[in-house]
C-alpha angles and dihedrals in degrees: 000000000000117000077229084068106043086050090059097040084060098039086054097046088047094045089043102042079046094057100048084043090057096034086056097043105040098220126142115229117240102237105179090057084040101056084042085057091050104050095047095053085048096060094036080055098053095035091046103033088045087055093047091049090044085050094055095242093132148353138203123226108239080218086066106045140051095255090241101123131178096220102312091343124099123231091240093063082070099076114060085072097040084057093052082048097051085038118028094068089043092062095034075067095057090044098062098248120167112301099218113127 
């Protein structure tokens, strides 16, 4: 299994399970706060993952990924954030978080 089709099998459980959570709660997302999220776990991704790749920590087989890098991340690496921030305020929301959007 490509590190391309695990990403979307998780993409697709945390979009899913964030979209029951939100049909059966009936909450808006913020999506202001939740693009801001977004783009700052993006940047911390490409600035920290491309430093643990430069430092030797760790290293993907080209087998394995799509070939699309940010600098010496791959793509894939992208959407493990993109997925808490599709997830993480849905189930805020079922878990009776503070309801100030």
């Amino acid at each position: 299994m490509t590190y391309l089709v695990l990403c979307v099998l998780f993409l697709g459980v945390a979009t899913g399970l964030a979209a029951v959570v939100r049909w059966a709660t009936g909450r808006r997302t913020p999506w202001r706060r939740t693009a801001l999220a977004a783009a700052v776990l993006l940047l911390l991704t490409a600035v920290f993952d491309n430093a643990m790749i430069a430092a030797g920590l760790f290293a993907y087989s080209d087998a394995h990924i799509s070939g699309l890098r940010v600098g010496l991340a791959p793509v894939e690496d992208f959407a493990y954030p993109v997925a808490a921030v599709v997830l993480l305020p849905a189930l805020w929301s079922l878990l009776g978080g503070d309801d100030d959007h």
